[in-house]
N, C-alpha and C positions, 0 to 999 in steps of 0.2 A: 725704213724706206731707203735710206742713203746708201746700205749693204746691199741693195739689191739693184738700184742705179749705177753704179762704178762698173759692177759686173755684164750691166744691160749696154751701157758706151763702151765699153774695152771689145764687149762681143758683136757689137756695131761695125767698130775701126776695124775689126779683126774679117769681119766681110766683105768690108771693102778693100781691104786689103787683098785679100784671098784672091776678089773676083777678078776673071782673066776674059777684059773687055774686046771682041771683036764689033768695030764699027757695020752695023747694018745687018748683023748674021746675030738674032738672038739666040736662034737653037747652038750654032759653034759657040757661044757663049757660055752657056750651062752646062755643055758638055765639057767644055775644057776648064771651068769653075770647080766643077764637080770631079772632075778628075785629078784636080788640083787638089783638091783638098781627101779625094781618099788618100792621093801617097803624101800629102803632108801633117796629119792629123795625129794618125798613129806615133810618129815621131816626136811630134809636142805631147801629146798625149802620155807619153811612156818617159819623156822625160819632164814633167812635171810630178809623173808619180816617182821617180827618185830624188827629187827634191824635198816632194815633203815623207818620203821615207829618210832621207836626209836631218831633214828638221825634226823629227820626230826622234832620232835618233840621238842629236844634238841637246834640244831643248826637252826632249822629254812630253812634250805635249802636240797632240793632230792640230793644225787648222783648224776651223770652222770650215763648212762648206763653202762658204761665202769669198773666205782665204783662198781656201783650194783651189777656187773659178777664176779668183785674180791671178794666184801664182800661171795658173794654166796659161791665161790669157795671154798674161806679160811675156811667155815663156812661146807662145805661136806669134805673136805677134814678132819677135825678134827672128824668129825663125822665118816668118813671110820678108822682113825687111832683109835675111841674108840671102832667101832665094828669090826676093828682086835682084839684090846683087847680084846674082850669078845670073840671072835672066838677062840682067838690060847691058850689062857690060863685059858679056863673053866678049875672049880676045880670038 
């Protein structure tokens, strides 16, 4: 049960994080949410798979699926907090 919780809150934070709130306009909401997250997905996506092609490499042994969901998550989540960065603090 606890392997499948950690996964369920990180992919929680990781929506809230994503989501790109316009006050009073729900539809510009989910369009620019959702837009948000095709072009940022792929790039978590694609480098969490070189991580555990990385580890795999290293240690010799895959993740668990369970792992895999965490490394991903931890791995967009950092990724949504660098392009808040660039979002709220363009110069």
């Amino acid at each position: 049960m606890r392997q499948i919780i950690g996964p369920a809150i990180l992919a929680l934070i990781y929506l809230l994080a994503a989501c790109r709130y316009y006050p009073g306009q729900p539809l510009e909401t989910l369009i620019a949410t959702g837009s948000h997250l095709v072009r940022s997905l792929p790039v978590a996506i694609a480098t969490a798979y070189l991580v555990v092609l990385i580890m795999r490499k290293v240690s010799g042994a895959t993740p668990a699926w369970p792992g895999r969901a965490k490394i991903f998550l931890v791995i967009a989540l950092s990724f949504e907090f660098l392009y808040a960065l660039h979002h709220y603090y363009r110069v």
